[in-house]
C-alpha positions in Angstrom: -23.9 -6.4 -2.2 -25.0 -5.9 1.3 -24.9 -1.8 2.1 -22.3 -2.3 4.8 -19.7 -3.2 1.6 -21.2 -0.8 -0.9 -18.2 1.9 -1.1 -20.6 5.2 -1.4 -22.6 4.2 1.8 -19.9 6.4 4.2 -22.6 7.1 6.5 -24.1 4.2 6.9 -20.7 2.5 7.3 -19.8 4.9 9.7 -23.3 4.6 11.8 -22.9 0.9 11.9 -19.2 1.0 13.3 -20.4 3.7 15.6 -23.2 1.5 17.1 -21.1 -1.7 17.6 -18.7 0.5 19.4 -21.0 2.1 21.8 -22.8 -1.3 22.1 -19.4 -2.4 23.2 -20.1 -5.7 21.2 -17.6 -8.3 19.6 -16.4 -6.6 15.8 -18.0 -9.0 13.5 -16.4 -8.8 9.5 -19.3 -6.8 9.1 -17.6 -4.0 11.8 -14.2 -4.7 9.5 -15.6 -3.8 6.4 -16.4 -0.3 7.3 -13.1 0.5 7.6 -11.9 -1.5 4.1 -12.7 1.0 1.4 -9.9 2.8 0.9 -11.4 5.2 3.3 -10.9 4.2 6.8 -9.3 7.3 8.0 -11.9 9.2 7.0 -14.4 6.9 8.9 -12.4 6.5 11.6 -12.3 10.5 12.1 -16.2 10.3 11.8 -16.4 8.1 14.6 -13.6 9.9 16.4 -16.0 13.2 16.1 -18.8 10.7 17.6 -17.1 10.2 20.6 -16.6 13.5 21.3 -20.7 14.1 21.7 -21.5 10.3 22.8 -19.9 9.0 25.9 -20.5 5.3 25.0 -18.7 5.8 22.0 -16.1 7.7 23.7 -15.5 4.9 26.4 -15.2 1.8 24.2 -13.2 3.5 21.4 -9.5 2.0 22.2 -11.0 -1.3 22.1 -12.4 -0.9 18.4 -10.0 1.6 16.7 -6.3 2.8 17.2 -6.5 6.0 19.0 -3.4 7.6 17.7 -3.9 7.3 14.3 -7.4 8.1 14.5 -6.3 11.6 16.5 -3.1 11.8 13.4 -6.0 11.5 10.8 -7.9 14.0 12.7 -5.6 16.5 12.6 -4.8 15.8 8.7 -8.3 16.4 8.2 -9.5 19.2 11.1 -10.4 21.2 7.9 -12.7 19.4 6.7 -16.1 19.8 8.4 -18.3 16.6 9.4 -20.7 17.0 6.7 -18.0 17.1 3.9 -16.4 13.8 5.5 -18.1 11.9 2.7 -17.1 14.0 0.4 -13.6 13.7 1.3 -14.0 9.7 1.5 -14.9 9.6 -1.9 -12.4 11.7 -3.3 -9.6 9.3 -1.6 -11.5 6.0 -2.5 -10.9 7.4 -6.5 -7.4 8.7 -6.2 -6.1 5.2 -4.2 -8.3 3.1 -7.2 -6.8 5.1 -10.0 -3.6 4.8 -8.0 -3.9 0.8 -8.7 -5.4 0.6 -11.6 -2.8 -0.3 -14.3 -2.8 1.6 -17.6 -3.6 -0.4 -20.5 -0.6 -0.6 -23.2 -1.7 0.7 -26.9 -0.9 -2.0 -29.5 
């Protein structure tokens, strides 16, 4: 599995959808796939922080991401500092999982 699907790699997902946004660059499925986790608003307020300290970011972001739902999530999330971002990502990856997962029926 390449480390751009593997669920636990937040960061890295979040560095790679960072780059290709300051690069300014065509999204690729690779750019998709940081956002398909079950954890996208959580990445997407990562980057949204980003921009806030990195201008290139900050000027190609409507292009790559939806700017009002990224600044909705934000504010749902404005408690939780960056460094607990992950933290946060993996706690909603495992409630939206055990959300779908059926329960088996006892025989």
């Amino acid at each position: 599995m390449s480390r751009l699907n593997d669920p636990d790699n937040f960061r890295g997902r979040v560095a790679y959808a960072a780059k290709v946004i300051a690069s300014g660059k065509r999204p690729t499925r690779a750019f998709d796939n940081c956002f398909g986790n079950y954890d996208g608003d959580e990445v997407s307020v990562a980057i949204l922080r980003r921009a806030q300290r990195n201008p290139r970011i900050a000027r190609n972001l409507d292009r790559y991401i939806n700017r009002v739902l990224a600044e909705a999530s934000a504010a749902r999330m404005a408690h939780i500092p960056t460094r607990k971002l992950a933290a946060a990502a993996a706690a909603t990856r495992a409630n939206r999982k055990s959300a779908q997962t059926p329960e088996r029926e006892e025989r």
